[in-house]
C-alpha positions, 0 to 999 in steps of 0.5 A, a space after each residue: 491458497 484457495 483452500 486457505 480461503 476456503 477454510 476460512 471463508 474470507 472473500 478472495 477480494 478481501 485478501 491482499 498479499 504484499 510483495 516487496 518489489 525486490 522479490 518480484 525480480 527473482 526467476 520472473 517467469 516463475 513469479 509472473 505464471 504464480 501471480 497470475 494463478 493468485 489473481 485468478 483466485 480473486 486475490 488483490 496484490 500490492 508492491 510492498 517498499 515501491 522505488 527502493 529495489 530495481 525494478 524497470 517499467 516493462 516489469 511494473 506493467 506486466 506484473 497483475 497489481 493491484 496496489 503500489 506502497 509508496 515506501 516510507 523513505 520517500 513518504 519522508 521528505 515529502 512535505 519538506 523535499 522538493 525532490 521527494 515530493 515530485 518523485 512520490 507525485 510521479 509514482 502517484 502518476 504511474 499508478 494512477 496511470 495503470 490502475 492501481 491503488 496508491 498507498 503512502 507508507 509511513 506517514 508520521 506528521 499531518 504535514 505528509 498526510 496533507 502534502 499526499 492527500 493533495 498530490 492524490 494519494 489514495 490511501 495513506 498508513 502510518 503512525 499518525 493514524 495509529 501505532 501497530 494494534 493488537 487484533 484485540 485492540 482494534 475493534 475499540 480503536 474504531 469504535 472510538 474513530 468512529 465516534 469522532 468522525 475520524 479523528 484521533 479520539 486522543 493525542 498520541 
């Protein structure tokens, strides 16, 4: 990995590697010394699908992340459900409360987006902000957000 970083002169810190959280319960030992050995890199790691595999507390907070993806399951209903909304405010809790970024996968209507931002998701993804893009593509898809102060420059 650092040579992978070398190679290509990317700032470790603008690296982030997803880890589903079904992954991280596997020979967790392993894991744990391997996560650490990336951390130590400068490398940002994120829970990937958090809420959908089995992981217990005790291991959330020995793990070195950085980031909890919210998965898109519970993004879902978040708007409409009072259950999912209180289970994804509860996960915002618990990642707030060990320093760690939370990110709401999956967001389709501004309904989610606006339920989220108030519960105080801090970052949110999703096809109301854009389908999956082309590298080429996405230099253009900013410049034109950019340009329209972050709103769509069109209907979807």
């Amino acid at each position: 990995m650092a040579d992978a970083l070398d190679d290509t002169g990317l700032p470790p810190g603008r690296l982030i590697l997803e880890i589903t959280e079904s992954v991280l319960m596997i020979d967790t030992t392993a894991t744990l010394n391997r996560l650490f050995q990336l951390k130590s890199l400068g490398v940002r790691l994120a829970i990937d699908d958090f809420g959908t595999g089995y992981s217990s507390f005790a291991y959330l907070r020995r793990f070195p992340i950085d980031i909890l993806k919210i998965d898109k399951s519970f993004v879902d209903g978040v708007a409409t459900e009072p259950t999912a909304s209180a289970l994804v405010d509860a996960m915002i809790r618990i990642g707030k409360t060990l320093r760690m970024e939370t990110v709401a996968e999956g967001i389709e209507h501004i309904e989610q987006a606006d339920r989220l931002r108030a519960l105080k998701c801090d970052i949110g993804q999703g096809y109301l902000f854009s389908r999956p893009l082309p590298s080429d593509a996405i230099a253009t898809f900013l410049r034109e957000r950019s340009a329209t102060g972050g709103r769509r420059a069109h209907a979807a």
